[in-house]
SEVO-870735 format. One record per residue (C-alpha): residue number from 1; chain; y, x, z. Coordinates in Angstrom, 2 decimals, padded with zeros to 5 digits. Each point is the difference from the previous one (the first is absolute). Example, Ala and Ser with C-alpha at 12.3 -4.5 7.8 and 13.67 -1.06 7.14 Angstrom:
residues 2
<i->1 ch->A north->-004.50 east->012.30 up->007.80>;
<i->2 ch->A north->003.44 east->001.37 up->-000.66>;
end
This chain:
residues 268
<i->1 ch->A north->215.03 east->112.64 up->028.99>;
<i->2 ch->A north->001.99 east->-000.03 up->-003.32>;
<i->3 ch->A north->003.30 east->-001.64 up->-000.62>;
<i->4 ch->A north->-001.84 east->-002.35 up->-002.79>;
<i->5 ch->A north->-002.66 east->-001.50 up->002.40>;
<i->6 ch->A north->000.70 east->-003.58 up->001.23>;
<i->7 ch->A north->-000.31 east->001.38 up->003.62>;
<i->8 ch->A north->-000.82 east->-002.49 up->002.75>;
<i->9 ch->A north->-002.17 east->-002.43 up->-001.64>;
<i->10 ch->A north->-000.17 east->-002.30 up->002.78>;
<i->11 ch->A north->003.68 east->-000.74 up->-000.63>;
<i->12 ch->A north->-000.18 east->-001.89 up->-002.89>;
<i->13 ch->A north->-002.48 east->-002.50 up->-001.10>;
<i->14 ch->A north->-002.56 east->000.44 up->-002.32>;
<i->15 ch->A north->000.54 east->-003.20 up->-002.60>;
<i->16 ch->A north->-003.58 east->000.38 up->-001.72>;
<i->17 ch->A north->002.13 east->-002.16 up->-003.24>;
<i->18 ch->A north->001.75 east->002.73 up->-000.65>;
<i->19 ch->A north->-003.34 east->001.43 up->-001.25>;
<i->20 ch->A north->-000.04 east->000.69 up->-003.85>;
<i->21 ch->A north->003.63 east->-000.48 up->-000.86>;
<i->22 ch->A north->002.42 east->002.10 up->-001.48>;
<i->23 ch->A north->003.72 east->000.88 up->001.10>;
<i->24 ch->A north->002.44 east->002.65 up->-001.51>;
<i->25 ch->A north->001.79 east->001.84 up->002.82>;
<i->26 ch->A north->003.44 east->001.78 up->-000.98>;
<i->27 ch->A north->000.94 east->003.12 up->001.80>;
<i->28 ch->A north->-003.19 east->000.65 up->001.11>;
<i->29 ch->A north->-000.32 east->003.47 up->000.27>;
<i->30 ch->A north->000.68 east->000.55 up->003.61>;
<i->31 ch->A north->001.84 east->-001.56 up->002.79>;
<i->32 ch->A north->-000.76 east->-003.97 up->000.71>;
<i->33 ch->A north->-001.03 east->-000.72 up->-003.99>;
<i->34 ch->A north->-002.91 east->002.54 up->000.73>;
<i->35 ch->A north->-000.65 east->-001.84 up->003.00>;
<i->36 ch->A north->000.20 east->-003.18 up->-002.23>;
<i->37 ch->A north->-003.05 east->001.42 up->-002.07>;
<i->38 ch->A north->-001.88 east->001.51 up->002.20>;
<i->39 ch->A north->-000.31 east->-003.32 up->001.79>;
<i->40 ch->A north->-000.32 east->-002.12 up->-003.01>;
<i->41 ch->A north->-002.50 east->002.39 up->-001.12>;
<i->42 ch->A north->-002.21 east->-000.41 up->002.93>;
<i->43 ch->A north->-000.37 east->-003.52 up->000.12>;
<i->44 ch->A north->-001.26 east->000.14 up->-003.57>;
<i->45 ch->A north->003.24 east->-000.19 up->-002.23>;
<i->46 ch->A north->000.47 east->001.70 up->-002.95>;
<i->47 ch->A north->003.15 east->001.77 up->000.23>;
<i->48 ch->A north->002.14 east->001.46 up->-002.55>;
<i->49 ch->A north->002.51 east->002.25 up->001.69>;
<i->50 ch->A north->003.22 east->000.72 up->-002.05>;
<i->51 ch->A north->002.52 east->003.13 up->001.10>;
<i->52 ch->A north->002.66 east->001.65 up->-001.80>;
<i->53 ch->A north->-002.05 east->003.03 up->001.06>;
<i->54 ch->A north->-002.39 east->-000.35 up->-001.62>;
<i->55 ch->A north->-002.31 east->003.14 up->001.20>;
<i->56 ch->A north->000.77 east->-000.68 up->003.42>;
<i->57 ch->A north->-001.34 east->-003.61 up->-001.01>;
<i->58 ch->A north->-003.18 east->001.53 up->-001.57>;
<i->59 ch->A north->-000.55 east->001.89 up->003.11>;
<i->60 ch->A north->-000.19 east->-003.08 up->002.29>;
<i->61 ch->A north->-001.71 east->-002.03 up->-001.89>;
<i->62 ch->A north->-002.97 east->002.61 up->-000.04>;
<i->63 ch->A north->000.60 east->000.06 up->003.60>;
<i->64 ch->A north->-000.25 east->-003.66 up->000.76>;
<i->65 ch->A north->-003.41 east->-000.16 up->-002.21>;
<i->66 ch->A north->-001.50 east->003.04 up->001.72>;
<i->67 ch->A north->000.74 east->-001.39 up->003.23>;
<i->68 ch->A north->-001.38 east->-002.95 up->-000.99>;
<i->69 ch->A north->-002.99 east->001.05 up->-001.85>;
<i->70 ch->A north->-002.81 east->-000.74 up->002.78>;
<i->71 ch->A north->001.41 east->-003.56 up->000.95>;
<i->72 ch->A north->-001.74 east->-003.25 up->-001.21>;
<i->73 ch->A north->001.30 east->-000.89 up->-003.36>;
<i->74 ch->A north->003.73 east->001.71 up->000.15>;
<i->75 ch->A north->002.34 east->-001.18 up->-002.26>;
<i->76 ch->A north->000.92 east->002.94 up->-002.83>;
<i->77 ch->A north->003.82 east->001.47 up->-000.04>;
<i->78 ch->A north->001.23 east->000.80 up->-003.55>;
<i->79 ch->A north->003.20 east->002.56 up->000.13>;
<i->80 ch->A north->002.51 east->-000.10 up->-002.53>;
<i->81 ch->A north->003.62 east->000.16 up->-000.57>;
<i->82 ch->A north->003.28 east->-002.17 up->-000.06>;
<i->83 ch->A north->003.44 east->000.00 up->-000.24>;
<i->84 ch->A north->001.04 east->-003.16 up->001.66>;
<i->85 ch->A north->002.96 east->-000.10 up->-001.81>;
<i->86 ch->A north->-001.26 east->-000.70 up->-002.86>;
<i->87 ch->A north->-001.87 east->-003.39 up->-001.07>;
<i->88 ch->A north->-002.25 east->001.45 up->-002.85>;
<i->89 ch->A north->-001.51 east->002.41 up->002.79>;
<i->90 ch->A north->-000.78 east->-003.10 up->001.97>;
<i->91 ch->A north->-002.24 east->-000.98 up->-002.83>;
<i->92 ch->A north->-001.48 east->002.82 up->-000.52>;
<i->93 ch->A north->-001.17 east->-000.44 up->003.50>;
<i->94 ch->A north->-001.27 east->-003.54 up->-000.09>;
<i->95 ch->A north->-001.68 east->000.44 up->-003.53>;
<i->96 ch->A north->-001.66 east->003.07 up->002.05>;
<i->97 ch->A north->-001.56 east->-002.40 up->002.75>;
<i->98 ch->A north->-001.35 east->-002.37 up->-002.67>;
<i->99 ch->A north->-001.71 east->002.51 up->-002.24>;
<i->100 ch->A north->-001.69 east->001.83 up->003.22>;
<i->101 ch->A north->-000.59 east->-003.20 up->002.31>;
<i->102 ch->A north->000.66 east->-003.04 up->-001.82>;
<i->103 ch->A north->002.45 east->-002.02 up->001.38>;
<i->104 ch->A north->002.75 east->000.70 up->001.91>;
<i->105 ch->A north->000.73 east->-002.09 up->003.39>;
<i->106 ch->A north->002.79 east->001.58 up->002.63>;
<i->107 ch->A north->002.63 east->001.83 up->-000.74>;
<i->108 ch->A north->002.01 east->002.46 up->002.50>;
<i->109 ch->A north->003.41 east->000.95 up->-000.55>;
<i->110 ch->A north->000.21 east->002.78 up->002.40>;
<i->111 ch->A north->002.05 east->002.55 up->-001.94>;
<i->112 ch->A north->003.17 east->000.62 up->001.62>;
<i->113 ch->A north->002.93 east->002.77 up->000.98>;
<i->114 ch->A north->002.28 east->000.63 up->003.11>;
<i->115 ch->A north->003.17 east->001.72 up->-000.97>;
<i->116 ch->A north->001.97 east->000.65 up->002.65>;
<i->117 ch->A north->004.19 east->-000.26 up->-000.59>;
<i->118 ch->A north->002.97 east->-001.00 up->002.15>;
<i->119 ch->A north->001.38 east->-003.51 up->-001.61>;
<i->120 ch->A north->002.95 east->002.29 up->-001.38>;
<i->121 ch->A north->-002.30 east->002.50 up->-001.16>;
<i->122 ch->A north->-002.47 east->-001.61 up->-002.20>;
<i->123 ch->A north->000.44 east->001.38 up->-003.58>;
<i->124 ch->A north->-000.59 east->-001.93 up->-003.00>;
<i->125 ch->A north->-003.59 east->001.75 up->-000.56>;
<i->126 ch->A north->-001.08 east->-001.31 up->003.56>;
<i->127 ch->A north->000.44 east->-003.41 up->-000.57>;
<i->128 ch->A north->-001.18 east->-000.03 up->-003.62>;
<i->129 ch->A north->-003.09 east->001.87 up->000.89>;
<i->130 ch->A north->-000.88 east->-001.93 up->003.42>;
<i->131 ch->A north->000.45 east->-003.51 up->-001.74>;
<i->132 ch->A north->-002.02 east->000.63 up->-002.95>;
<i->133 ch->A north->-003.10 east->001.94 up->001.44>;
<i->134 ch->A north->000.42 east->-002.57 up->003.39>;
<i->135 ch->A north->000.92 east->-003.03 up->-001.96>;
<i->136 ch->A north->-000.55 east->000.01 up->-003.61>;
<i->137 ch->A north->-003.83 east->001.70 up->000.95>;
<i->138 ch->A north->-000.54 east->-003.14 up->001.57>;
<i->139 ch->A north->001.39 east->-002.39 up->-002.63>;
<i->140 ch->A north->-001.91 east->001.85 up->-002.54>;
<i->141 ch->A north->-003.04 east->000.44 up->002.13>;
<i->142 ch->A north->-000.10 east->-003.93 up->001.00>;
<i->143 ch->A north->000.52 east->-001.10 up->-003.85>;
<i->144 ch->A north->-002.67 east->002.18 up->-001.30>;
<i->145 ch->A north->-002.62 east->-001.08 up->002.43>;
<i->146 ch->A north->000.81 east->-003.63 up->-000.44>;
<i->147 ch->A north->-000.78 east->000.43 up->-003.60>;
<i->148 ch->A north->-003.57 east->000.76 up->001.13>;
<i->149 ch->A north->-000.68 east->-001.77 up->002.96>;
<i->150 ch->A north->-002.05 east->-003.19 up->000.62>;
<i->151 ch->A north->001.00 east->-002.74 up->002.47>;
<i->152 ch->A north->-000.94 east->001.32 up->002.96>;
<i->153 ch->A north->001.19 east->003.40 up->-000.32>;
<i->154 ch->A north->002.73 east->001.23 up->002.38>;
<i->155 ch->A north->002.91 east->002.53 up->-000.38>;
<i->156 ch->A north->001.54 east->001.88 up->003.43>;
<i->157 ch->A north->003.17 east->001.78 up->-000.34>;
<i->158 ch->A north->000.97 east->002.77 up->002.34>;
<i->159 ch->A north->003.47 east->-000.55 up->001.36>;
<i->160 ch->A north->001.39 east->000.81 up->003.63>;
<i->161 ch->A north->001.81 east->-000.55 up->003.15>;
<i->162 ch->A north->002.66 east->001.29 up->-001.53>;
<i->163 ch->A north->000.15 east->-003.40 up->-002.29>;
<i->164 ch->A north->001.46 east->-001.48 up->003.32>;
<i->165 ch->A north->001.00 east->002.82 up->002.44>;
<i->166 ch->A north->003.25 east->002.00 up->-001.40>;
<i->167 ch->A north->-000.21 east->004.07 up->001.08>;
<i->168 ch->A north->002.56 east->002.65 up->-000.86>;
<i->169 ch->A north->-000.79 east->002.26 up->-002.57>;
<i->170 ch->A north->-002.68 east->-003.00 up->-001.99>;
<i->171 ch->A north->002.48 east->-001.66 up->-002.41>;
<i->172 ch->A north->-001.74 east->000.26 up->-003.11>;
<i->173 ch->A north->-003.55 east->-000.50 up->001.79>;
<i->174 ch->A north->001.19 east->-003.02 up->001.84>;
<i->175 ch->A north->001.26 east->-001.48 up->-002.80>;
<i->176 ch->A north->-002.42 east->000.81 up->-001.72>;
<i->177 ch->A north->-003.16 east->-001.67 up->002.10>;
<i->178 ch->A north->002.26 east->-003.03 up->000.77>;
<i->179 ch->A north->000.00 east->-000.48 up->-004.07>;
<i->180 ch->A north->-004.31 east->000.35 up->000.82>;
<i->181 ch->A north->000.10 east->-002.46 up->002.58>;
<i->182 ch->A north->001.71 east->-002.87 up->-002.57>;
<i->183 ch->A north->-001.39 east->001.16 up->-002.67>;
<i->184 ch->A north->-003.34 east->-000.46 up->001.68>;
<i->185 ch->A north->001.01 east->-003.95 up->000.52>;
<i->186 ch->A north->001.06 east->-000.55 up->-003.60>;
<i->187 ch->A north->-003.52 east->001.73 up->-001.49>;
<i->188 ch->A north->-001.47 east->-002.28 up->002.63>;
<i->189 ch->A north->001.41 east->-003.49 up->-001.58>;
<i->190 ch->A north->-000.61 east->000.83 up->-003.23>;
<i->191 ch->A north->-003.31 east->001.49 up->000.14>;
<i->192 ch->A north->-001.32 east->-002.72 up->001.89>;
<i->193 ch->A north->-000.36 east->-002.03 up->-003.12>;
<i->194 ch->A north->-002.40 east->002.52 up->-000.72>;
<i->195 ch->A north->-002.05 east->-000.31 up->003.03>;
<i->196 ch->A north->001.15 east->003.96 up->001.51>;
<i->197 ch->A north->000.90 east->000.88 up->003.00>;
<i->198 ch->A north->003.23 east->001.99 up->000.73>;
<i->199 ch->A north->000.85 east->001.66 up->003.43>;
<i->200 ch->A north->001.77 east->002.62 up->001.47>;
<i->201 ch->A north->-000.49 east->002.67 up->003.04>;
<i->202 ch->A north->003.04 east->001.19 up->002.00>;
<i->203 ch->A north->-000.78 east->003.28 up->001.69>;
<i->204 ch->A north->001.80 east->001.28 up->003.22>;
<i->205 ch->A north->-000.25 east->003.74 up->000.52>;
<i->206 ch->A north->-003.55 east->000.48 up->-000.31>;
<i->207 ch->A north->-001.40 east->003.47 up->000.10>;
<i->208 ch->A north->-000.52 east->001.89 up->-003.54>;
<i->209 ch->A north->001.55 east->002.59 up->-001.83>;
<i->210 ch->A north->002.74 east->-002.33 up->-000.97>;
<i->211 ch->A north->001.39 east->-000.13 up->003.92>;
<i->212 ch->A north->-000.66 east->003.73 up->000.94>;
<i->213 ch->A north->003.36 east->000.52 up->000.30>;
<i->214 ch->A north->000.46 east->-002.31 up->002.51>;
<i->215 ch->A north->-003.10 east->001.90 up->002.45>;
<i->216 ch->A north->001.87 east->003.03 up->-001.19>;
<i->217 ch->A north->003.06 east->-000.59 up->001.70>;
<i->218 ch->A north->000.33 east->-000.83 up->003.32>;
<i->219 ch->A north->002.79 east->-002.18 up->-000.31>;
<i->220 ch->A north->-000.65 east->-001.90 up->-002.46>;
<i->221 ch->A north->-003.75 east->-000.27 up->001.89>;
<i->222 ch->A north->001.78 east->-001.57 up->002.97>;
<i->223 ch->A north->002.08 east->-002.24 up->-001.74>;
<i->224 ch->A north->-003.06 east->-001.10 up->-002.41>;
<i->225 ch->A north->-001.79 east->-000.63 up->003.40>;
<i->226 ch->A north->003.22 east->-001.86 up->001.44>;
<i->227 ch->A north->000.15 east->-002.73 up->-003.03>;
<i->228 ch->A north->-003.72 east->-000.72 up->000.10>;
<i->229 ch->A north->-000.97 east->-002.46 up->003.26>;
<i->230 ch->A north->-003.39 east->001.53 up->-000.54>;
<i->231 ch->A north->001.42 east->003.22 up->000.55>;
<i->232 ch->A north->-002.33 east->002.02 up->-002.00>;
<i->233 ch->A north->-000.37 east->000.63 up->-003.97>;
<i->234 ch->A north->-002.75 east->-002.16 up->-001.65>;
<i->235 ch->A north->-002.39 east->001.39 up->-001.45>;
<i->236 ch->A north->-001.53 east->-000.16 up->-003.93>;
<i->237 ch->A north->-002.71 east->-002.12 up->001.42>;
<i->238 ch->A north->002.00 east->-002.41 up->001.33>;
<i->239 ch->A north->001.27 east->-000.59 up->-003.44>;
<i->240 ch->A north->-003.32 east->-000.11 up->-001.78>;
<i->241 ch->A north->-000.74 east->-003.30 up->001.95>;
<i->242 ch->A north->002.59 east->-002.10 up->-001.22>;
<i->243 ch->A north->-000.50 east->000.80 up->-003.69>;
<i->244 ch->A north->-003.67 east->-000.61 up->000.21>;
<i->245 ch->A north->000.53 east->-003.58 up->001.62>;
<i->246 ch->A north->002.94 east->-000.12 up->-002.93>;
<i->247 ch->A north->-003.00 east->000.45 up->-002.47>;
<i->248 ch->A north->-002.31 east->-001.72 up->001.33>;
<i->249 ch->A north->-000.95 east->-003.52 up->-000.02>;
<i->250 ch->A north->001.05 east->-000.64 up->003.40>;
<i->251 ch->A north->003.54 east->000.11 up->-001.57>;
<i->252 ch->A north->-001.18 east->-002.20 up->-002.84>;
<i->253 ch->A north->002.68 east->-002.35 up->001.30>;
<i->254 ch->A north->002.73 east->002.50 up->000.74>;
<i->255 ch->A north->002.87 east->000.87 up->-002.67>;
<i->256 ch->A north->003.47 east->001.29 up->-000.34>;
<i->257 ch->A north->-000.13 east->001.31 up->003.60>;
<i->258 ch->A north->000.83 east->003.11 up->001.46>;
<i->259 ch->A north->-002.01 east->001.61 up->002.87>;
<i->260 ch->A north->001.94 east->002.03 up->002.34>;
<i->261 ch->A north->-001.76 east->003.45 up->001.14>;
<i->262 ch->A north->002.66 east->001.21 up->002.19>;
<i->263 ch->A north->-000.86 east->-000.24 up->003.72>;
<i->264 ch->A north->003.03 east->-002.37 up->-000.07>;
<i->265 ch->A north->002.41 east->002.31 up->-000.66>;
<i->266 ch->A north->001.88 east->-002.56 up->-002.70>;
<i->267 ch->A north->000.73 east->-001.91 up->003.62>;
<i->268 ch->A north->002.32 east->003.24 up->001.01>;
end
């Protein structure tokens, strides 16, 4: 089964609302932001997915489609390219989703890097780069949307464990998704007065090409095991759940809140 493919259906449920709308989805050529689409996708979204690689993000989105061809009424996913970092390429995006579907209802800031620097080490490149794909994409990504949105839409940010768990050698990405995490709460208060919705999801070490370093080496397998009290990775799946109830109008209520995906391992 492909990486794309919201594996384990049963998992997640299937929100029949969801039906119809349409969501941008940053970074969404592979790893969890493919996930994102594929699952939006098959519960009838509309998806634009938006990569810096933009080929890679052509090739998925043909994928997704493909895969979802023979399905009753699939949702259609729309490749095209962004630079998070800069706000005029979020608007190309949006004005994309409302010339193809019409409207434009979620938006997913999952665009994000991992350098990975001793404290000591971090040059000035590091941290300028980290904060303004992992930071200023979101910013950027949050204000354009709003611009387009209709009460009732909802925005999810991608930030991390690492918002709240310190680890050696994460400097600029800590500090980075703990600047997601607040910035998530201050979209939330002052997009409320336009009726969205803005959340966040805080991943643990799930399993994607993002953490195969950690399966890689043994050690740092052991210790990721050690600081989880579920003692295993998580997997994409596990992820895909949350977001959907995030979207959904089960969380119609629910804003400026983080969900932890970690196995618990911000306890540790």
């Amino acid at each position: 089964m492909s990486d794309t493919r919201a594996q384990h259906e049963p998992m997640t449920a299937v929100y029949p609302e969801l039906a119809g709308k349409v969501a941008v989805v940053t970074g969404a050529a592979r790893g969890m932001g493919a996930r994102f689409t594929a699952a939006l996708a098959a519960r009838g979204v509309h998806v634009v997915g938006a990569d810096i690689n933009e080929e890679q993000m052509l090739a998925t989105a043909t994928e997704i489609n493909t895969e979802l061809a023979q399905t009753a009424k699939p949702g259609q996913v729309v490749g095209t390219r962004i630079d998070v970092t800069k706000p005029e390429d979020h608007e190309t995006v949006a004005q994309l989703a409302l010339e193809r579907f019409g409207r434009l209802d979620f938006w997913v800031n999952n665009a994000g890097i991992f350098p990975f620097a001793l404290a000591g080490e971090i040059t000035p490149e590091q941290i300028d780069s980290t904060l303004k794909v992992n930071v200023e994409g979101v910013l950027y990504g949050a204000q354009t949307a709003a611009r387009h949105m209709e009460p009732g839409s909802a925005i999810v940010n991608m930030s991390s464990v690492s918002a709240v768990r310190v680890r050696r050698g994460r400097g600029a990405y800590c500090t980075s998704k703990a600047a997601v995490a607040h910035l998530t709460e201050s979209l939330a208060v002052e997009f409320g007065d336009q009726g969205i919705r803005v959340n966040s999801i805080a991943p643990g070490y799930i399993d994607t090409e993002m953490t195969r370093w950690v399966k890689e080496d043994p050690a740092a397998l052991r210790h990721a095991l050690d600081v989880v009290p579920l003692h295993r990775l998580g997997s994409p799946e596990e992820v895909v759940g949350p977001l959907l109830f995030l979207l959904s109008d089960s969380a119609r209520y629910v804003t400026g809140h983080s969900i932890a995906v970690d196995g618990g391992s911000r306890h540790v």
